[in-house]
N, C-alpha and C positions, 0 to 999 in steps of 0.2 A: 614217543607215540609214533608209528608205522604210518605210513602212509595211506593205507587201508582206513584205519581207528581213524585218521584225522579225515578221512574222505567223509568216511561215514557220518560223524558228528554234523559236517558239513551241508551233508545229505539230511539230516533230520533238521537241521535248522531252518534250511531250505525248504523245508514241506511245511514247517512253524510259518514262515513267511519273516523269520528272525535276521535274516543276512541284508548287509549292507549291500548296493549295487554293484561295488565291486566284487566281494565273494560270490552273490548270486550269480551271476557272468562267468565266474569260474566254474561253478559246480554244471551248470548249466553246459557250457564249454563241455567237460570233463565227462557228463555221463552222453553228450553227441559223440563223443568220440570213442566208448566204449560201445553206444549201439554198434556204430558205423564196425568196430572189430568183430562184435557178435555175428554182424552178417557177412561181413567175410569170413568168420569160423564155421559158418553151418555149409557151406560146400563141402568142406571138408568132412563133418559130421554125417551127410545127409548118406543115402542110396544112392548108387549111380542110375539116378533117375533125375527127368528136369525138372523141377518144381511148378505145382497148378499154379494154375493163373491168378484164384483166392488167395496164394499166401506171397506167391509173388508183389500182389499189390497190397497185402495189408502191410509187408516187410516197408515198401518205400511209401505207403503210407504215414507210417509209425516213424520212419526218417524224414520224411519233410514235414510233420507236423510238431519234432524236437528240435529239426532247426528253427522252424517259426518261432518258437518258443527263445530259444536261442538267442537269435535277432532281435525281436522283441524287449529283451530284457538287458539289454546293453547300456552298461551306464550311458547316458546323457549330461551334457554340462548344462548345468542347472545355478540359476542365480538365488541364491540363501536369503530370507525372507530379510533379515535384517539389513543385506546393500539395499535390494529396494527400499527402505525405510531410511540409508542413509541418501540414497539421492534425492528420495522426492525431498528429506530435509536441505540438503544440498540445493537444487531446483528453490525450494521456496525462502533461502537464504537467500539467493541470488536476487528474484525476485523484488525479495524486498529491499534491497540494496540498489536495484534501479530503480525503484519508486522513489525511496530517499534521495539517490543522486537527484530525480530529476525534480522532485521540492524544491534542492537544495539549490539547483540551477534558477529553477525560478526566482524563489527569494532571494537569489542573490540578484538577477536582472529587474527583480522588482523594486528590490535598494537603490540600485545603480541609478533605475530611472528615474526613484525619487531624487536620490541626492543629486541627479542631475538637473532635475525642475529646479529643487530648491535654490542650487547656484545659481541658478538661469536667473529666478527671481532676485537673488540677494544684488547678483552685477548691474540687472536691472535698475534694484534698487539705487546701488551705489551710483550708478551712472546717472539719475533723472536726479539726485540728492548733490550729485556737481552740477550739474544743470540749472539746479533753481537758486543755489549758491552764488553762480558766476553770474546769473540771471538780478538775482538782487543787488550783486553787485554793481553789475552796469548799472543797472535803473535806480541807484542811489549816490554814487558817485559823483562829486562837485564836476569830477575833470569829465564826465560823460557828454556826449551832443546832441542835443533833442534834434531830430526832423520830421515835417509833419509829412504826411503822403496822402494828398488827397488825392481823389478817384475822379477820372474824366465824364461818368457819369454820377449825377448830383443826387440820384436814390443811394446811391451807395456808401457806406462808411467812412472816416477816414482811419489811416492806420496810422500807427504812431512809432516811430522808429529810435530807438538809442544806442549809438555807439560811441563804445570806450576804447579807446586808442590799444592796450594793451588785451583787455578781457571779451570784445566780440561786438558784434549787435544781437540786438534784440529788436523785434516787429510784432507789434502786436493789435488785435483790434477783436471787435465786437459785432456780432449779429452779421455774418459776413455770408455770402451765398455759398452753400456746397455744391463744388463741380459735381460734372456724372462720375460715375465710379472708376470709370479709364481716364480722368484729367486729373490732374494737380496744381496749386501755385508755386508758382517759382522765383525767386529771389535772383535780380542782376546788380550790376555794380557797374554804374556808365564811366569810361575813367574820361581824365578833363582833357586827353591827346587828342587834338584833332581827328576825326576819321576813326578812330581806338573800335574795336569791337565793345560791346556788351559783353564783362565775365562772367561767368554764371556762379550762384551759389546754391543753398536748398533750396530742397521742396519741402512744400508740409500742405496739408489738406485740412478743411477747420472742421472741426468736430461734428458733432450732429446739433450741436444747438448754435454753431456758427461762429464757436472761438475760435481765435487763430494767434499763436503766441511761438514765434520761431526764431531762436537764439541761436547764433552763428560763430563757434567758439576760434574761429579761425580764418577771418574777412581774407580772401584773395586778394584784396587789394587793399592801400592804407587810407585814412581820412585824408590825407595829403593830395591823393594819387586821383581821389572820385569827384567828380559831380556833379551824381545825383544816383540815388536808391531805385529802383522801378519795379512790380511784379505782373508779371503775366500768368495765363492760364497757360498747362503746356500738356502734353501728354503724361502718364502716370511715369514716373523715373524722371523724368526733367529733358532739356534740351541742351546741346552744345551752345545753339544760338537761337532768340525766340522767333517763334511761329507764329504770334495773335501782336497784336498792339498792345502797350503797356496799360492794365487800369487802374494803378498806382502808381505814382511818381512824387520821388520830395528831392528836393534843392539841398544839397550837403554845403553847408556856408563854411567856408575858411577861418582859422582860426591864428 
């Protein structure tokens, strides 16, 4: 097929509206370029006359209204309906892939802090379950030492103290006054040195109905060493050395 025949064919497909963007841009191309030689041939064809000013302009008329055309019809890169359909799929994979991450962060911080309570509770547990182990132990013990602690003033309770050489004391009493909410009682241990400071032991504060039961799994000083028990009122955390007069005191007897 000649070049002509395949222009042609070209040429009628083109007027179908049948040509892809790229052929369109050629044919398009192809017959700009044959006007543009048609008016350079008519000088040569014409009289040696200059041409009216009517055809003068419908000539570069008819040329800048086939480049428009021209222009106009140049392929453009164009995104195919189906990427858009794979991104937005893409886009709403993602999507949901941080939403799940971030479930999954959660539930997982939300485990953590449970199994973190629940140990909290268990150590808890196990810890208050040697407590009251060692505790009954003292306070059944033949080899334990009763001391009583009575209070310098006569409204108030006395408290009753047990210690076991090995396992601790224990202080406990009943219906006893709650400090303000910045005090606490405090537990000393007077040793029998002359001059000796007061050692200090816990604190504990008595409930809301006024129990007070404070086991001391590891006395600063030994039944040998003390005597006598004493508890003050002292600031909340306790003191080095006390600050109030003692309102319990008991006599630790020799054994």
């Amino acid at each position: 097929m000649s070049d002509a025949d395949q222009f042609r064919e070209l040429s009628e497909a083109y007027a179908l509206g049948a040509l892809d963007p790229e052929d369109r841009a050629a044919v398009a191309a192809q017959a700009l370029g044959e006007s543009q030689w048609l008016v350079s041939q008519l000088a040569y064809l014409a009289a040696e006359a200059a041409p009216s000013e009517m055809l003068r302009g419908r000539l570069l008329k008819t040329v800048r209204e086939e480049a428009a055309v021209a222009n106009t019809q140049t392929p453009k890169l164009a995104i195919p309906l189906w990427m858009w359909g794979a991104v937005a799929a893409a886009l709403l994979f993602a999507l949901y892939n941080a939403y799940e991450t971030r479930l999954r962060d959660e539930r997982i911080r939300s485990t953590q802090a449970e199994l973190t309570a629940q140990m909290k509770i268990q150590q808890e547990s196990v810890e208050q379950l040697a407590i009251a182990r060692r505790e009954a132990v003292i306070l059944t013990d033949p080899k334990s030492m009763w001391i009583k602690m009575p209070a310098g003033n006569n409204n108030l309770p006395v408290l009753q103290a047990t210690w076991h050489q090995e396992f601790g004391i224990v202080v406990s009493g009943w219906k006893l006054p709650v400090p303000s909410s910045n005090r606490t009682l405090q537990l000393w241990l007077i040793p029998k040195t002359p001059g000796a400071k007061p050692v200090p032991s816990l604190t504990l504060r008595p409930d809301w109905s006024g129990k007070f039961d404070l086991v001391v799994a590891n006395p600063p000083e030994s039944v040998g060493e003390t005597k006598a028990l004493a508890i003050t009122e002292e600031p909340e955390g306790g003191s080095p050395q006390p600050t109030t007069a003692p309102i319990w005191v008991g006599a630790v007897a020799g054994k």
